[in-house]
N, CA, C and O atoms as CSV, one atom per row, in Angstrom:
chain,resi,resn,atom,element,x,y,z
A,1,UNK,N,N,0.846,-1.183,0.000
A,1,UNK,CA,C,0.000,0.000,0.000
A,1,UNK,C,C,0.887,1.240,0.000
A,1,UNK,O,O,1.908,1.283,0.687
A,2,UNK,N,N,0.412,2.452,-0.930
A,2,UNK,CA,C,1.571,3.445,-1.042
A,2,UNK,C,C,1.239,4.502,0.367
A,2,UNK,O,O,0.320,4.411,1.180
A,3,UNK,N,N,1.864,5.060,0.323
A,3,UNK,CA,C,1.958,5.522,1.820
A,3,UNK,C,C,1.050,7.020,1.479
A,3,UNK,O,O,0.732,7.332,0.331
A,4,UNK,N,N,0.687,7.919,2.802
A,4,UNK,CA,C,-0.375,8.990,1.947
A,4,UNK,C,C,0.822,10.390,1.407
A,4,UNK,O,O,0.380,11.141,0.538
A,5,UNK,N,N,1.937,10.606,1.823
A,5,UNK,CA,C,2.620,10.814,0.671
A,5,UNK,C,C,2.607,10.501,-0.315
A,5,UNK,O,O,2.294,11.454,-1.029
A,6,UNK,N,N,2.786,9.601,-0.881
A,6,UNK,CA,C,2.774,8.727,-1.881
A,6,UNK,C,C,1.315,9.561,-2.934
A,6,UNK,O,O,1.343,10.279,-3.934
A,7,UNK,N,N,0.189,9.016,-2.093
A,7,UNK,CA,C,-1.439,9.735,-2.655
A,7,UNK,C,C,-1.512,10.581,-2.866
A,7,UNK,O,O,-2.037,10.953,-3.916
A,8,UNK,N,N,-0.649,11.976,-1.304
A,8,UNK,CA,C,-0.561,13.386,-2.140
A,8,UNK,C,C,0.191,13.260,-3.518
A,8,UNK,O,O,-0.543,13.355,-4.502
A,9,UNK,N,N,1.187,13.112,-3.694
A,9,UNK,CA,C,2.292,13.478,-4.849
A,9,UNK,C,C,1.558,12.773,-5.616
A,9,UNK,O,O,1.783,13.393,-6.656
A,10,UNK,N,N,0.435,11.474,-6.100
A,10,UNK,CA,C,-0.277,11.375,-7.244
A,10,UNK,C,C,-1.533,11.563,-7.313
A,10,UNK,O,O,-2.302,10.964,-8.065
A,11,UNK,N,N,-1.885,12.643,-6.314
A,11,UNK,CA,C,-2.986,13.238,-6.618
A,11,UNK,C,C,-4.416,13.072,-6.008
A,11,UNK,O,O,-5.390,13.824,-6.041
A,12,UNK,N,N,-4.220,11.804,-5.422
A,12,UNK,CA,C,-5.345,11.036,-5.231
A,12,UNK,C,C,-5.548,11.571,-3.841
A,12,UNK,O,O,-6.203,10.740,-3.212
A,13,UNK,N,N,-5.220,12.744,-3.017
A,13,UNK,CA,C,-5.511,13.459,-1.876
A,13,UNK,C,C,-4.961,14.335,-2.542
A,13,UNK,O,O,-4.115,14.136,-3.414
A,14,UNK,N,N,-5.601,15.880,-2.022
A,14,UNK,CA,C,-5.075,17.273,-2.339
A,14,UNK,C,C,-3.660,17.385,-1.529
A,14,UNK,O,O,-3.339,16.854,-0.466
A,15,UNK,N,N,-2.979,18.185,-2.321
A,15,UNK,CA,C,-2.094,19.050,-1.181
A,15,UNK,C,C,-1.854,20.035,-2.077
A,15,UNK,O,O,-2.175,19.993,-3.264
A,16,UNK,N,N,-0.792,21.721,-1.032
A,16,UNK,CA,C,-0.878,23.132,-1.657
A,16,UNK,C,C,0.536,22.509,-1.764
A,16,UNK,O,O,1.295,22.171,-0.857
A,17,UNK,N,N,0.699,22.442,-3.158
A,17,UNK,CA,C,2.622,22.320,-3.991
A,17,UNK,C,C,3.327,23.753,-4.011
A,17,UNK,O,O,2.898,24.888,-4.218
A,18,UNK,N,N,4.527,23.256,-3.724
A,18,UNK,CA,C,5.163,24.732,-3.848
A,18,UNK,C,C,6.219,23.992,-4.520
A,18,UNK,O,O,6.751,24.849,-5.225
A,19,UNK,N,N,6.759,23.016,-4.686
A,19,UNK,CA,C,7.573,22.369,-5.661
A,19,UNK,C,C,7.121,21.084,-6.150
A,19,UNK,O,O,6.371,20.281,-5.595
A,20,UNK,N,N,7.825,20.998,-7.534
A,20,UNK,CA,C,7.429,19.944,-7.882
A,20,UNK,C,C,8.676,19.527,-8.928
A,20,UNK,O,O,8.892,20.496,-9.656
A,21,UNK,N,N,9.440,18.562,-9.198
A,21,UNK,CA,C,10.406,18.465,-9.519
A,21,UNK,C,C,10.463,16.762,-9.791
A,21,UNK,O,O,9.903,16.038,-8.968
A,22,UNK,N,N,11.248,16.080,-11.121
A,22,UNK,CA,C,11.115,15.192,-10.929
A,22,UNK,C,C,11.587,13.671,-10.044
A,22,UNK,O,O,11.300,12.486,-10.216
A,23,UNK,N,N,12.275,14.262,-9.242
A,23,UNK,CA,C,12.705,13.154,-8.200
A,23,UNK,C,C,11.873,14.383,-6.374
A,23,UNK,O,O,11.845,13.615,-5.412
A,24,UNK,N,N,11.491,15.430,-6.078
A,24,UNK,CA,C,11.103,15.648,-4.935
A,24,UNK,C,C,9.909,16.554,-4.722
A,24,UNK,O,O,9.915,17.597,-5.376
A,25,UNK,N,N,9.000,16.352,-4.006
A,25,UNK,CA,C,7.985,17.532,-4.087
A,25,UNK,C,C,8.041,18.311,-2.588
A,25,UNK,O,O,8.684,17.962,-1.598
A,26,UNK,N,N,7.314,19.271,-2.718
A,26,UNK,CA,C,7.302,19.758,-1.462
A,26,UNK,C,C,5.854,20.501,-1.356
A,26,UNK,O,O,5.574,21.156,-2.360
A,27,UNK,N,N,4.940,20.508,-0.364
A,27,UNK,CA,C,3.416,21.299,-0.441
A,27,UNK,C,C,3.567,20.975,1.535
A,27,UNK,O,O,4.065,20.152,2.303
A,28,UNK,N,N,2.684,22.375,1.574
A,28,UNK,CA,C,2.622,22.696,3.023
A,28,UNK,C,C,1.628,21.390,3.994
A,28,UNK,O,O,0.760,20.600,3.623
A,29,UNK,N,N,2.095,21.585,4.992
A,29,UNK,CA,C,1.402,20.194,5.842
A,29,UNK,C,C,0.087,20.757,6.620
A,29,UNK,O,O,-0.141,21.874,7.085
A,30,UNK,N,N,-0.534,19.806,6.594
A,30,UNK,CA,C,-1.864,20.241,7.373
A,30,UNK,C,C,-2.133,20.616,9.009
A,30,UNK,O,O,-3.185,20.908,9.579
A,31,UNK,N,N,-0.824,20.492,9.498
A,31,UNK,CA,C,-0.811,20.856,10.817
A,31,UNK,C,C,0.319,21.551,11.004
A,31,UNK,O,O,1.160,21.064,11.760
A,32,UNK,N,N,0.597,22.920,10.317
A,32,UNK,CA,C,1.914,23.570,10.539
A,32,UNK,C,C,1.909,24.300,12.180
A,32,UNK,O,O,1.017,24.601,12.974
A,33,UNK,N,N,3.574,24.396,12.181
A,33,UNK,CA,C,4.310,24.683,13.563
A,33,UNK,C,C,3.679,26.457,12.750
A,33,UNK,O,O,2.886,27.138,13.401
A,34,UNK,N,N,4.024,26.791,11.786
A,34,UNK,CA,C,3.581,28.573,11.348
A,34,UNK,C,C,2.852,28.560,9.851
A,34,UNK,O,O,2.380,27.583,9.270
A,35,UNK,N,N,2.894,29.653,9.500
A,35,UNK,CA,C,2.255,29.586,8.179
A,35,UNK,C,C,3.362,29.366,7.649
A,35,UNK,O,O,4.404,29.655,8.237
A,36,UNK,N,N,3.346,28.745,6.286
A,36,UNK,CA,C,4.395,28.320,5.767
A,36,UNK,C,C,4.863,26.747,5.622
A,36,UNK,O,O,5.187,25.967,4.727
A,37,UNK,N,N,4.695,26.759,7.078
A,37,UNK,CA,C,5.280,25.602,7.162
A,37,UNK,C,C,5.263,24.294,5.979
A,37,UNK,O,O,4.116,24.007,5.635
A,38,UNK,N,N,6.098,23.668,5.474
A,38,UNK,CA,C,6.126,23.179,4.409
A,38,UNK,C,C,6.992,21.722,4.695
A,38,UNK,O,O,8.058,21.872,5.292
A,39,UNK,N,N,6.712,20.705,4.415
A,39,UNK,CA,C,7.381,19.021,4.030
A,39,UNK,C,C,8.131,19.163,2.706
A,39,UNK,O,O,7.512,19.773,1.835
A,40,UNK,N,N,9.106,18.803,2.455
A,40,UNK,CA,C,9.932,18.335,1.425
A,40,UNK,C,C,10.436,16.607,1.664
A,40,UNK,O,O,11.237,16.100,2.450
A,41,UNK,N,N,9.403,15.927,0.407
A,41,UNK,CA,C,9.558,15.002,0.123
A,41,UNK,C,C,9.776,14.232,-0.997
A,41,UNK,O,O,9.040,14.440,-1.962
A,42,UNK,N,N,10.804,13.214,-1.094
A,42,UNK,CA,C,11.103,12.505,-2.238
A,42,UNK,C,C,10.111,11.568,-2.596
A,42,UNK,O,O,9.441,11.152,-1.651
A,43,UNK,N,N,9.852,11.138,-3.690
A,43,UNK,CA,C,9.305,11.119,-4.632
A,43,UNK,C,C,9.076,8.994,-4.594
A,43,UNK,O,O,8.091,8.286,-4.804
A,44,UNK,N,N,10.092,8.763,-4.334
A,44,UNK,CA,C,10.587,7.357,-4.223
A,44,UNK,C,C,10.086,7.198,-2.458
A,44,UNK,O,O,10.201,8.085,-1.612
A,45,UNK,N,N,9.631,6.076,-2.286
A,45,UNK,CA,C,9.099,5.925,-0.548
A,45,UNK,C,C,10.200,5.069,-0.152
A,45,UNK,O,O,10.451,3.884,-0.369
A,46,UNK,N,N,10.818,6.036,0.519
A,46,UNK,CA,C,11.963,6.066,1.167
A,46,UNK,C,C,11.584,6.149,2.697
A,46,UNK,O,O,11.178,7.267,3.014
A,47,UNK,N,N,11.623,5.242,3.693
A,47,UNK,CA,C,11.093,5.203,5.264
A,47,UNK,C,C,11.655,6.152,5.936
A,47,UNK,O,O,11.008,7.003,6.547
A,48,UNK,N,N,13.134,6.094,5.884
A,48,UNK,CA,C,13.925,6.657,7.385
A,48,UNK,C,C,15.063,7.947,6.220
A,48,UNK,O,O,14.992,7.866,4.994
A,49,UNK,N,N,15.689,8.657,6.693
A,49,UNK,CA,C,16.380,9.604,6.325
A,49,UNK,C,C,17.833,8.916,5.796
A,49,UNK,O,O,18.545,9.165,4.823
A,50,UNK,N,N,17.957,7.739,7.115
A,50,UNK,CA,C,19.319,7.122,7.258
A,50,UNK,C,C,18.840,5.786,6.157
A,50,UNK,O,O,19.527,4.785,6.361
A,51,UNK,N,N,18.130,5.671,5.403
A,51,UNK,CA,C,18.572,4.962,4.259
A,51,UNK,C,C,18.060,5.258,3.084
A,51,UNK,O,O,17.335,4.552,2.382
A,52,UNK,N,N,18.600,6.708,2.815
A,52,UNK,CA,C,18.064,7.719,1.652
A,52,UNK,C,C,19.853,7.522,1.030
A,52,UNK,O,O,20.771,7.343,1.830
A,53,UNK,N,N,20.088,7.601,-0.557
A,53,UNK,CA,C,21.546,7.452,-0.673
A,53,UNK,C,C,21.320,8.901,-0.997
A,53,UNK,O,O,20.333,9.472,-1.461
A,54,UNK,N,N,23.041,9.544,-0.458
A,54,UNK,CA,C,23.440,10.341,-0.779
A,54,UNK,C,C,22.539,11.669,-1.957
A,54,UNK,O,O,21.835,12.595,-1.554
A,55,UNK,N,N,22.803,11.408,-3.123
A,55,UNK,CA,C,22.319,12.276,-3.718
A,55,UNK,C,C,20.830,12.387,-3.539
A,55,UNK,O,O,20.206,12.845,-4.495
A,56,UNK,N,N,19.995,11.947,-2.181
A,56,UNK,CA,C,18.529,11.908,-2.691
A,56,UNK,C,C,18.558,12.963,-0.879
A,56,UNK,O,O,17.633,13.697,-0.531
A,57,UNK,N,N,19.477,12.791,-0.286
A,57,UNK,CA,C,19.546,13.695,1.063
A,57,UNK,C,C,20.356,15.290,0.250
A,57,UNK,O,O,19.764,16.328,0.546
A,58,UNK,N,N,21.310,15.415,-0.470
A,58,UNK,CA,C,21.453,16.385,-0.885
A,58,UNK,C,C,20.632,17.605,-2.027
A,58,UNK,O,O,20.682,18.827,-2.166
A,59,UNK,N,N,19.861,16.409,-2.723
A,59,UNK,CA,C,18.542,17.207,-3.593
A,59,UNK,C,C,17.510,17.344,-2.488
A,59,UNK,O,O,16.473,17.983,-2.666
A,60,UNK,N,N,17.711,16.929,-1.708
A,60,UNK,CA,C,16.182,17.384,-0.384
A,60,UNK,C,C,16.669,18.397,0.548
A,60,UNK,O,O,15.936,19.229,1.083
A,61,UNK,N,N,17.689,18.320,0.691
A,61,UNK,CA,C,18.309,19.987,1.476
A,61,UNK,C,C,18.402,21.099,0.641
A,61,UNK,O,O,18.236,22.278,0.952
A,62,UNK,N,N,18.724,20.552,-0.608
A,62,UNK,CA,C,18.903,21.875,-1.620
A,62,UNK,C,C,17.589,22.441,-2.022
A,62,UNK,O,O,17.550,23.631,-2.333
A,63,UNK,N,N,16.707,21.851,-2.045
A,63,UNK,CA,C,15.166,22.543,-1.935
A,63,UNK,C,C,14.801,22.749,-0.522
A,63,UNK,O,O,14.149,23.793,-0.508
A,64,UNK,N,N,14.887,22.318,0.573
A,64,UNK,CA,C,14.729,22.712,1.529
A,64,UNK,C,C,15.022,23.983,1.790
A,64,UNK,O,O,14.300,24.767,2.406
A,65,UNK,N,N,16.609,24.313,1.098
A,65,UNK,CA,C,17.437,25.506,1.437
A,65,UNK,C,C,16.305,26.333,0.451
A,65,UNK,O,O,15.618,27.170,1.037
A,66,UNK,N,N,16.126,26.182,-0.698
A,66,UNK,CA,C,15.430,27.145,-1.212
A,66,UNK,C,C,14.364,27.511,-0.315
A,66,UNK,O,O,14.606,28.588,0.228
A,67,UNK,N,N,13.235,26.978,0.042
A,67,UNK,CA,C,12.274,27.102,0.546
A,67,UNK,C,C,12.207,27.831,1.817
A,67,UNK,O,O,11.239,28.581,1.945
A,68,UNK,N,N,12.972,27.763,2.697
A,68,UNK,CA,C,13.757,28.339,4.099
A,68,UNK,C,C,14.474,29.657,3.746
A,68,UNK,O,O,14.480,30.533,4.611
A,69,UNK,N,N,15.007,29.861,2.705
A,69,UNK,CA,C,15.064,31.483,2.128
A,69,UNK,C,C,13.832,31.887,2.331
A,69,UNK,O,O,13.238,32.455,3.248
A,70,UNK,N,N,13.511,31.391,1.064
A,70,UNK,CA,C,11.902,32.114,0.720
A,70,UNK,C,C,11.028,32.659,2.027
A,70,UNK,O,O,10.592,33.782,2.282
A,71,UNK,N,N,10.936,31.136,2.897
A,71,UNK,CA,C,10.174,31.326,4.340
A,71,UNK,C,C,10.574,32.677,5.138
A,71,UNK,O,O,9.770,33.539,5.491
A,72,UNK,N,N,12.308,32.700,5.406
A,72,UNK,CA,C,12.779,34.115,6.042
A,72,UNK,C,C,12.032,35.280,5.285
A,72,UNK,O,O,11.363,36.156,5.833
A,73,UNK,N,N,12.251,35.149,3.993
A,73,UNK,CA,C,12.160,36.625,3.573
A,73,UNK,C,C,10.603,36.683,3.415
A,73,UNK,O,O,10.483,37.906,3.344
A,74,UNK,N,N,9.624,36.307,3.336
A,74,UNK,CA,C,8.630,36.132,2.882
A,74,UNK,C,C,7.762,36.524,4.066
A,74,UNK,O,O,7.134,37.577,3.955
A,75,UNK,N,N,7.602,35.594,5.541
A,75,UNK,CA,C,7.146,35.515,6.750
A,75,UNK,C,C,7.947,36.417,7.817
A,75,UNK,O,O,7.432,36.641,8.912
A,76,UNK,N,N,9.194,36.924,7.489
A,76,UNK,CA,C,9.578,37.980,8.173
A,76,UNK,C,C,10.131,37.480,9.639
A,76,UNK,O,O,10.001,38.081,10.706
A,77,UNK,N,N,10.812,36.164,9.397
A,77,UNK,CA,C,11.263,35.114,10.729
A,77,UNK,C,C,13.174,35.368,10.679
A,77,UNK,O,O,13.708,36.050,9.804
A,78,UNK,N,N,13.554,35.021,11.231
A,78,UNK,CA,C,14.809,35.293,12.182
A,78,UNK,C,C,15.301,33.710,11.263
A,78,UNK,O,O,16.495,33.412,11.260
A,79,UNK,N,N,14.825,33.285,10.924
A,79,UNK,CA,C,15.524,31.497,10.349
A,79,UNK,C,C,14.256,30.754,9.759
A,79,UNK,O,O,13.071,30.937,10.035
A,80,UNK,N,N,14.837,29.858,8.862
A,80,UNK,CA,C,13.745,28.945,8.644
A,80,UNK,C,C,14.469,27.444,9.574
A,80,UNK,O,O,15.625,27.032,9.471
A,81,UNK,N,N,13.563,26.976,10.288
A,81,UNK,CA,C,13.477,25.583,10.995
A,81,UNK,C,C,13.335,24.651,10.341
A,81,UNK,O,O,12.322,24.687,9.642
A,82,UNK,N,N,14.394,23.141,10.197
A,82,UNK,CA,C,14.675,22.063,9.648
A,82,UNK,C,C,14.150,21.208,10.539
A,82,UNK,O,O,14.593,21.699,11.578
A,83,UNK,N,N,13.631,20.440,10.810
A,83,UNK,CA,C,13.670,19.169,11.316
A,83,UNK,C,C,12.926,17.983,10.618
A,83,UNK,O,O,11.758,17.968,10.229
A,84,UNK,N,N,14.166,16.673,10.526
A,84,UNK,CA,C,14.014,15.333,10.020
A,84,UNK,C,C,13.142,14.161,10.919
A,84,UNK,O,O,13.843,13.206,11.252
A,85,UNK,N,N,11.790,14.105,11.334
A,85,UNK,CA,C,10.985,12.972,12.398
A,85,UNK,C,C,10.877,12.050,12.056
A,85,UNK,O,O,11.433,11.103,12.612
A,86,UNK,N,N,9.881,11.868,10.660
A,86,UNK,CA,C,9.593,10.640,10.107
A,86,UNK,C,C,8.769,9.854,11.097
A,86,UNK,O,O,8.190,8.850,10.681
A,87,UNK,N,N,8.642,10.237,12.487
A,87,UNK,CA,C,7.005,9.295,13.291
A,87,UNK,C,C,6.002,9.215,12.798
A,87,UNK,O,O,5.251,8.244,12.889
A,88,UNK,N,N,5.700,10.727,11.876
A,88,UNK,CA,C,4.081,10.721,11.420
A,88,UNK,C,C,3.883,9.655,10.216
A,88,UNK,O,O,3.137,8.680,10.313
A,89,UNK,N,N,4.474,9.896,9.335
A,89,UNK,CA,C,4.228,8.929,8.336
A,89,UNK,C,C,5.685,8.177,7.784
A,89,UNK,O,O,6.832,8.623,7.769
A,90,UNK,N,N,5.076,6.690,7.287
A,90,UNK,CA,C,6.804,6.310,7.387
A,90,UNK,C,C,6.854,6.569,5.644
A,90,UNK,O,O,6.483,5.780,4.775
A,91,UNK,N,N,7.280,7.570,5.518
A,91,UNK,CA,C,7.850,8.139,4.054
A,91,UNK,C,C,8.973,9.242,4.537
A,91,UNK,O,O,8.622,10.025,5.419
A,92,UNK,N,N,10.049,9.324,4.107
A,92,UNK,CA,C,11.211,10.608,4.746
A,92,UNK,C,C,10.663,11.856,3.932
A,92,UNK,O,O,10.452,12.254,2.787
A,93,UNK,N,N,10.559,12.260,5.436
A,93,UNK,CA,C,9.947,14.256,4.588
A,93,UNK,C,C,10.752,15.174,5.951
A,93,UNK,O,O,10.818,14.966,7.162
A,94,UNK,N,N,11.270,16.213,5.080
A,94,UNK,CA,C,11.907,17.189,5.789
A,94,UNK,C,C,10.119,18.148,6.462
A,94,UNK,O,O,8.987,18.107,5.982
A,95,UNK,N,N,10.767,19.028,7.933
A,95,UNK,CA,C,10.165,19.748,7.957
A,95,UNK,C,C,10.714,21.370,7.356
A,95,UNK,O,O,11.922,21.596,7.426
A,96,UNK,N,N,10.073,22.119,6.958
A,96,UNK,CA,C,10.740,23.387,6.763
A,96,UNK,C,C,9.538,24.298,6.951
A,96,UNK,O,O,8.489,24.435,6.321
A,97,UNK,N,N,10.269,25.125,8.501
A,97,UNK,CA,C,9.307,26.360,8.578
A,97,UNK,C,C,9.697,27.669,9.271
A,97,UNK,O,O,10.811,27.917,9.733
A,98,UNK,N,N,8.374,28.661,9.281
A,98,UNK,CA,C,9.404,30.222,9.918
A,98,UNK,C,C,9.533,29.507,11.154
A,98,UNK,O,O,8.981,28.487,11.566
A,99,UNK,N,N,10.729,30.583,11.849
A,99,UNK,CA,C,11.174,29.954,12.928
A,99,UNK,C,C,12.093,31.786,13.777
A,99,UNK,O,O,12.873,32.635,13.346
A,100,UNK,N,N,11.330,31.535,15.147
A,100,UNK,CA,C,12.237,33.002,15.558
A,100,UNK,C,C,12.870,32.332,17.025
A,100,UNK,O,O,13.858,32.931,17.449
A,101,UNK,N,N,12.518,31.451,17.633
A,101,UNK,CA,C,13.223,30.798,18.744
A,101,UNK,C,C,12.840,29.085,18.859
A,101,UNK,O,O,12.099,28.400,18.154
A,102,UNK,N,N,13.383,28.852,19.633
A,102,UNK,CA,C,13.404,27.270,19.483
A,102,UNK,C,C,11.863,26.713,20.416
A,102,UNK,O,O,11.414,25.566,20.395
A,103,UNK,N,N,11.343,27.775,21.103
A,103,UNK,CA,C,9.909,27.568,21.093
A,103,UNK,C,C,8.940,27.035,19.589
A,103,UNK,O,O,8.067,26.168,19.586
A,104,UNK,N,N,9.349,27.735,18.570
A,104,UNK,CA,C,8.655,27.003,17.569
A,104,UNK,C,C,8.862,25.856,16.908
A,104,UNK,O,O,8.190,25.507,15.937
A,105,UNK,N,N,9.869,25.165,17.434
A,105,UNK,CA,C,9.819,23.888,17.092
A,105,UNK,C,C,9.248,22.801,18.115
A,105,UNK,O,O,9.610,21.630,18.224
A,106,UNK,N,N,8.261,23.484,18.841
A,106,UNK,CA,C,7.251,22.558,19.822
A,106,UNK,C,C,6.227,21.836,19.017
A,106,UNK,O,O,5.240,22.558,18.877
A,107,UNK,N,N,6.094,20.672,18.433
A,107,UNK,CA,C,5.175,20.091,17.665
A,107,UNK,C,C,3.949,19.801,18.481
A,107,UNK,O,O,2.963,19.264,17.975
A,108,UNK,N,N,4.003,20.123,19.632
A,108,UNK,CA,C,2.679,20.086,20.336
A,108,UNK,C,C,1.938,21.344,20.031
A,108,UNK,O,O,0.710,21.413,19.976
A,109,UNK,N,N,3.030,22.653,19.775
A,109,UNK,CA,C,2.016,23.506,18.786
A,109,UNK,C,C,1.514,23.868,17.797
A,109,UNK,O,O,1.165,24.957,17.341
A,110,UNK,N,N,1.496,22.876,17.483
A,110,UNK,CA,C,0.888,22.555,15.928
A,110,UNK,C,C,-0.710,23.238,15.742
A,110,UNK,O,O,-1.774,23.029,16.324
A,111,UNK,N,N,-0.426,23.862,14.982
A,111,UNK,CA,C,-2.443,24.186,14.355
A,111,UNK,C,C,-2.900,23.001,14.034
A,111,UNK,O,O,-2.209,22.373,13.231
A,112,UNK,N,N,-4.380,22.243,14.632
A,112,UNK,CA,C,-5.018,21.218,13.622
A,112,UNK,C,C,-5.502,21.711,13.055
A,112,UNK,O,O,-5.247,21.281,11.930
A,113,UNK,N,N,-6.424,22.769,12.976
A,113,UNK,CA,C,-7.176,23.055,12.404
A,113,UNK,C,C,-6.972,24.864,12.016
A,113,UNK,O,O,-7.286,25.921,12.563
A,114,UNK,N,N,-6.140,24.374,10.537
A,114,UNK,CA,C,-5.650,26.029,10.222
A,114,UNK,C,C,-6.725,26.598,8.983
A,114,UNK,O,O,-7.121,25.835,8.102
A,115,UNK,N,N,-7.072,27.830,9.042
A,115,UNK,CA,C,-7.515,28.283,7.964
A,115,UNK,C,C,-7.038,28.292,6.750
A,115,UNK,O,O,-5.995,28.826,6.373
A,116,UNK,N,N,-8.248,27.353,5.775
A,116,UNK,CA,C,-7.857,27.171,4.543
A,116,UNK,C,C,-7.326,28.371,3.521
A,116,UNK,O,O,-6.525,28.300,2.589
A,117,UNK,N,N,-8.195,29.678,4.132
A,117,UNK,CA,C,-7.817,30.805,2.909
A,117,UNK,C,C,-6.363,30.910,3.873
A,117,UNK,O,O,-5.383,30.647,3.176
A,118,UNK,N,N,-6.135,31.120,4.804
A,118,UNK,CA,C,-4.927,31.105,5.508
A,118,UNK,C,C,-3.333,30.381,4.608
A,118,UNK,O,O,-2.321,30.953,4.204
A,119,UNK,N,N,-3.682,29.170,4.581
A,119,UNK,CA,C,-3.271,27.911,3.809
A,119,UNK,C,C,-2.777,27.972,2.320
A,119,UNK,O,O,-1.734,27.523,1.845
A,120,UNK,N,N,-3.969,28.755,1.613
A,120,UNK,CA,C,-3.621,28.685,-0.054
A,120,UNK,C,C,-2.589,30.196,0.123
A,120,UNK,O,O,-1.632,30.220,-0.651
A,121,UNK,N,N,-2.718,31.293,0.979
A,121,UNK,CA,C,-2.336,32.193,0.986
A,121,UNK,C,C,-0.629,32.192,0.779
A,121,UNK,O,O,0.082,32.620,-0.130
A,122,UNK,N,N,-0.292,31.417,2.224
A,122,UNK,CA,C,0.957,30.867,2.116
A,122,UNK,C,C,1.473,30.442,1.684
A,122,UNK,O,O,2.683,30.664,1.736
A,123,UNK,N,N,0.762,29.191,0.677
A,123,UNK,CA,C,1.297,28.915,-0.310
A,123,UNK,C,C,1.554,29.097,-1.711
A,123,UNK,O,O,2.234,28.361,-2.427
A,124,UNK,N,N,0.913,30.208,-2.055
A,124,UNK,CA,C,1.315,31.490,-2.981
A,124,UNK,C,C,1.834,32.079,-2.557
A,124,UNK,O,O,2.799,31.855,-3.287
A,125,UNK,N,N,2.235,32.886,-1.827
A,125,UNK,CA,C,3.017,33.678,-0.650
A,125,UNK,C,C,4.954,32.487,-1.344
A,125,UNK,O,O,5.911,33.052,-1.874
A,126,UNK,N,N,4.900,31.228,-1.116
A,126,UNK,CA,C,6.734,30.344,-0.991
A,126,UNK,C,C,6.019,30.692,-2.688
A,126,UNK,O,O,6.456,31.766,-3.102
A,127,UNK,N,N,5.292,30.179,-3.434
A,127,UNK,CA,C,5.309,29.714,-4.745
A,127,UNK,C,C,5.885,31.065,-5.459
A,127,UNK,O,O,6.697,31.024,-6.383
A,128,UNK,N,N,5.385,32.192,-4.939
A,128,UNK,CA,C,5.983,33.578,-5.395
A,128,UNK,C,C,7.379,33.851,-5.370
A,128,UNK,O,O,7.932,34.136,-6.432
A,129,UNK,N,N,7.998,33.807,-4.359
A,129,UNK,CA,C,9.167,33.895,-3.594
A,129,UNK,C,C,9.938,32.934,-4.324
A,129,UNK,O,O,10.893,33.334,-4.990
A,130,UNK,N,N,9.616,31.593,-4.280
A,130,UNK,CA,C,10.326,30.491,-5.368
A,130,UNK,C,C,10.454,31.070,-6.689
A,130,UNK,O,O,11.559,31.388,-7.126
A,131,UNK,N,N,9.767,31.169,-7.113
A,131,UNK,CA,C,9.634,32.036,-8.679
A,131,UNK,C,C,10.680,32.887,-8.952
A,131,UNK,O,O,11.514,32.883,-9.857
A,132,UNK,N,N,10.404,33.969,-7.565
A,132,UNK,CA,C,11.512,35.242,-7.744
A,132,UNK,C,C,12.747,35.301,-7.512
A,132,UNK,O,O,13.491,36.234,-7.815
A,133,UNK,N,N,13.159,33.882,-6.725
A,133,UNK,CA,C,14.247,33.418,-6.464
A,133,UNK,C,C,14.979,32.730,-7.779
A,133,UNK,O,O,16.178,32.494,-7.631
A,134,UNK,N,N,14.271,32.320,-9.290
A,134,UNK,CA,C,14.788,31.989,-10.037
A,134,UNK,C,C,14.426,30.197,-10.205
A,134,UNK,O,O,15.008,29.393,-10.934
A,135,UNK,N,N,13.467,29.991,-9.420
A,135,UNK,CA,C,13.485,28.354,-9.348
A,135,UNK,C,C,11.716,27.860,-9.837
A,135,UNK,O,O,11.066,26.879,-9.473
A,136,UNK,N,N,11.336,29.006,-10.794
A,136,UNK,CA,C,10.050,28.940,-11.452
A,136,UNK,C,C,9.882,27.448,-12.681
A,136,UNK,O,O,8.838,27.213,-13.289
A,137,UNK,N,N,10.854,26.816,-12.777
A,137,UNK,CA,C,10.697,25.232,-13.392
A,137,UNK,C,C,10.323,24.233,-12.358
A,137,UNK,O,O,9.946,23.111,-12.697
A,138,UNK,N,N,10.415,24.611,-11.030
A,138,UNK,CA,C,10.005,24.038,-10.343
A,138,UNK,C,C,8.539,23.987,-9.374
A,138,UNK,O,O,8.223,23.249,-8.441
A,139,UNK,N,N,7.716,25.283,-10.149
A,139,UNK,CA,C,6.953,25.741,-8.517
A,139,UNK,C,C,5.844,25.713,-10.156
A,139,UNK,O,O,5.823,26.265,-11.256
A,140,UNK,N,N,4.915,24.503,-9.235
A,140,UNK,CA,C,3.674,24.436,-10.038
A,140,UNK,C,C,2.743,25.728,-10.125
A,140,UNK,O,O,2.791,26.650,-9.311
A,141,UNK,N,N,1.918,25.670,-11.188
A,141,UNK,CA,C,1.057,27.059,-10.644
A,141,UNK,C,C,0.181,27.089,-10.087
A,141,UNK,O,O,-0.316,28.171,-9.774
């Protein structure tokens, strides 16, 4: 059974894309730490981080890194926040979000229930920023 990563990236559940590329995607998660907040995931269902080879951990930081620009300049945060869990679903997805102290990486403060116009906002908000950053082959419309 493919994992619901797997369903987002073919469609068969929605998600808001802010990349799309052919080995990694990335679209914001339904319970972000801020607005923004965004998963970067490969494409291939890959479980754990630690048995991703090489070039599939360095194409997932290098969009990460894009996206974590974008997030600073965009959301007006002090850093964008990385963190690798993999508890929620077993597919490897980066987290990437605004971030101004290490209070926001409390996953107990997670929004469940975030506003959708909230939601598409933000994610036109990275898809813009991606664009203007030069990485518009990648950021669906």
């Amino acid at each position: 059974m493919s994992t619901l990563f797997t369903q987002i990236i073919n469609g068969e559940i929605p998600g808001r894309f802010v990349w799309k590329d052919d080995d990694v995607v990335a679209f914001l998660t339904i319970a972000p730490l801020a607005p923004g907040h965004t998963l970067v995931v490969p494409r291939d269902e890959i479980s754990a981080w630690t048995d991703a080879g090489p070039g599939v951990m360095e194409h997932l930081m290098e969009v990460a890194k894009a996206i974590g620009n974008v997030q600073v300049g965009s959301f007006g945060v002090k850093r964008a926040g990385l963190v690798i869990a993999g508890f929620e679903v077993d597919h490897l997805h980066l987290h990437v979000f605004p971030a101004n102290s290490m209070v926001d990486f409390d996953f107990t403060r997670v929004d469940q229930n975030p506003d959708p116009q909230s939601m598409d906002e933000a994610a036109e908000t990275l898809r813009k920023g991606l664009r203007e950053a030069g990485h518009e082959q990648s950021v669906p419309e």
